[in-house]
C-alpha positions as CSV (number, residue, x, y, z in Angstrom):
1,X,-219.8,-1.1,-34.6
2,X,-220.9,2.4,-36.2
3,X,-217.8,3.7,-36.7
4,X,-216.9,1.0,-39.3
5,X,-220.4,-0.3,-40.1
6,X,-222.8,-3.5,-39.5
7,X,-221.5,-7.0,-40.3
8,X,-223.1,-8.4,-43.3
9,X,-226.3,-10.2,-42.2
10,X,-226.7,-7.1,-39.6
11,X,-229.4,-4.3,-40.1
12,X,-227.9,-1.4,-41.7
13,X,-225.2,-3.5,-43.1
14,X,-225.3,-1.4,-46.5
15,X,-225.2,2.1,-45.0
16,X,-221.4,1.9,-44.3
17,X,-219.8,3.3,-41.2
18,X,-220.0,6.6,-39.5
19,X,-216.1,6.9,-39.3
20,X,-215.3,5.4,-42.7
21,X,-218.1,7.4,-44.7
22,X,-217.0,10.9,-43.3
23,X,-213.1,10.2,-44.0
24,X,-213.8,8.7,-47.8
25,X,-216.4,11.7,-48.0
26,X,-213.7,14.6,-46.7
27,X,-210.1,12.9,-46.3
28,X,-209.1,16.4,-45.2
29,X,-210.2,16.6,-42.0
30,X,-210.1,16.2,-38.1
31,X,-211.3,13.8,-36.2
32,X,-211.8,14.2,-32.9
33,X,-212.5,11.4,-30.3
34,X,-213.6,13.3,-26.9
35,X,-212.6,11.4,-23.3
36,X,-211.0,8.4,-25.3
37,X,-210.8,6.7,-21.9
38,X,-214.6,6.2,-21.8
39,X,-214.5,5.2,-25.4
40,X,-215.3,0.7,-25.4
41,X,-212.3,-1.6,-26.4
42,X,-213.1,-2.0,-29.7
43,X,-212.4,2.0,-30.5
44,X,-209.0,1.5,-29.2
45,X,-208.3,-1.4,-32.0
46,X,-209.9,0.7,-34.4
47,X,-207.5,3.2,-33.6
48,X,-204.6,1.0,-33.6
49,X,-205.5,0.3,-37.4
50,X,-205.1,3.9,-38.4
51,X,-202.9,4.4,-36.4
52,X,-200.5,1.8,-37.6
53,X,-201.4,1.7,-41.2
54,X,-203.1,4.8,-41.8
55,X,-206.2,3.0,-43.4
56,X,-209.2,1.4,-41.8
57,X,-211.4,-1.2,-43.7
58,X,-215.0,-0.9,-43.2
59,X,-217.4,-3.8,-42.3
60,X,-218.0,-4.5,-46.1
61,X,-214.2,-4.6,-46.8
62,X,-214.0,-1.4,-48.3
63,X,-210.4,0.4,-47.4
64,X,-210.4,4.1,-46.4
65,X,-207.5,6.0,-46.2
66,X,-206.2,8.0,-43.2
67,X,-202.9,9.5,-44.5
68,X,-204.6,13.6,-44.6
69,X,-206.7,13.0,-41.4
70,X,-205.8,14.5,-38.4
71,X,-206.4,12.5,-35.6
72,X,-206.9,14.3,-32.0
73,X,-207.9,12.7,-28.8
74,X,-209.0,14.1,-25.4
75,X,-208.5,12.8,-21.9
76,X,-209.0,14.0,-18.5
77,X,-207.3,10.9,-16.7
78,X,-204.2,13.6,-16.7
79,X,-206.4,16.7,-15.5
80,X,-205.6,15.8,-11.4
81,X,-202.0,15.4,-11.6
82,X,-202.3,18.8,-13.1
83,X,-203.9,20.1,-11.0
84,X,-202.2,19.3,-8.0
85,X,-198.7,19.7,-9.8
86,X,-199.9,23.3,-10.6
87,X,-201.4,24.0,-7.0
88,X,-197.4,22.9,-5.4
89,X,-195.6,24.8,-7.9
90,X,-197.5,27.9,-9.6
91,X,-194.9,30.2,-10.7
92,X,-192.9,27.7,-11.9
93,X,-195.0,25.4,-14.0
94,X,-193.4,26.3,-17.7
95,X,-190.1,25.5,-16.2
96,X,-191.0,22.3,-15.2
97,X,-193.0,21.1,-18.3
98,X,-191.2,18.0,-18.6
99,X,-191.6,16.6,-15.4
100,X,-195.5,17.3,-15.6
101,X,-195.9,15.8,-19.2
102,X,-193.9,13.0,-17.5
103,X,-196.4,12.9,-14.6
104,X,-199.5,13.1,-17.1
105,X,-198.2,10.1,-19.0
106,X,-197.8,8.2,-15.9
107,X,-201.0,8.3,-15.8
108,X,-202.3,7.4,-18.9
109,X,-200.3,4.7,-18.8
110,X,-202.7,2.8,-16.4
111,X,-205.6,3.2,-18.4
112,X,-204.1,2.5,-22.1
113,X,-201.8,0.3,-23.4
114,X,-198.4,0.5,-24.3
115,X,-198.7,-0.2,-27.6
116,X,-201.7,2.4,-28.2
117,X,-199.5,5.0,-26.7
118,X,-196.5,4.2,-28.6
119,X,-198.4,5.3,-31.5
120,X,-199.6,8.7,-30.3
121,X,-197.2,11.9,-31.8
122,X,-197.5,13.9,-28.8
123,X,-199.4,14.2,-25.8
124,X,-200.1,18.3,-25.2
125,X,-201.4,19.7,-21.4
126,X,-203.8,22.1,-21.3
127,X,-202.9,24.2,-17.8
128,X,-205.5,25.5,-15.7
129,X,-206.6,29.2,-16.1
130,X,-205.3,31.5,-13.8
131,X,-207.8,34.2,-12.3
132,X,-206.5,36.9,-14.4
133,X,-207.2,34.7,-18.2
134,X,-210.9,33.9,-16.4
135,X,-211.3,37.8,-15.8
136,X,-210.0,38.6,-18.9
137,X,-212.5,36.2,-20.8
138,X,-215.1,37.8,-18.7
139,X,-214.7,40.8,-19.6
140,X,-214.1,40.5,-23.1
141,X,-217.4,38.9,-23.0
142,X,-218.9,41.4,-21.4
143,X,-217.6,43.8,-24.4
144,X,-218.8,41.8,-27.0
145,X,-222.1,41.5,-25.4
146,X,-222.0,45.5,-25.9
């Protein structure tokens, strides 16, 4: 796996891991892992590692420490329950922020297990734009353009 390097007797065994390199290289930092629900099994117990312990041990055995990395994960699996739930309800969609986060977890709890979403802080929904924030970025846009 790249993210934690070769196992011995591998090529490339040496060179370390993609993941584990970058984090003992800059411990302050983000990582991001984009559409996580695309991402192969092995990821998820990866992430389960940090998660849980805040260190990850690379394929040589060397341990790397999590504990000022800020992990961040992206889905879409939540991103048609939102949209429907914004279609039904449009003017009232901050008031009923708890019943769509509730929705949106729903369904991410039929594509991950409980015990990899126990371990997320916070799951955060990212609403669709209205017409006026599109027109608004547009014409900003257009402004910068000159």
């Amino acid at each position: 796996m790249r993210l934690i390097g070769s196992s011995p007797g591998y090529v490339g065994f040496e060179e370390g891991g993609q993941l584990t390199d970058a984090v003992q290289s800059r411990p302050y930092c983000i990582v991001l892992f984009d559409e996580i629900e695309k991402a192969h099994p092995d990821v998820y117990n990866v992430l389960l590692q940090i998660l849980d312990d805040s260190i990850l041990s690379d394929s040589s055995g060397r341990v790397v420490s999590f504990q000022n990395t800020l992990i961040m994960l992206t889905s879409n699996l939540g991103s048609q329950t939102i949209l429907e739930f914004c279609a039904q309800k449009p003017t009232r969609i901050i008031d009923e922020e708890s019943m769509l986060k509730k929705l949106v977890t729903q369904t991410l709890g039929s594509k991950f297990r409980p015990e990899f979403l126990n371990r997320l802080d916070d799951v955060v929904i990212f609403h669709p734009l209205s017409w006026d924030h599109i027109s608004a970025i547009g014409f900003f846009d257009e402004v910068d353009k000159g």
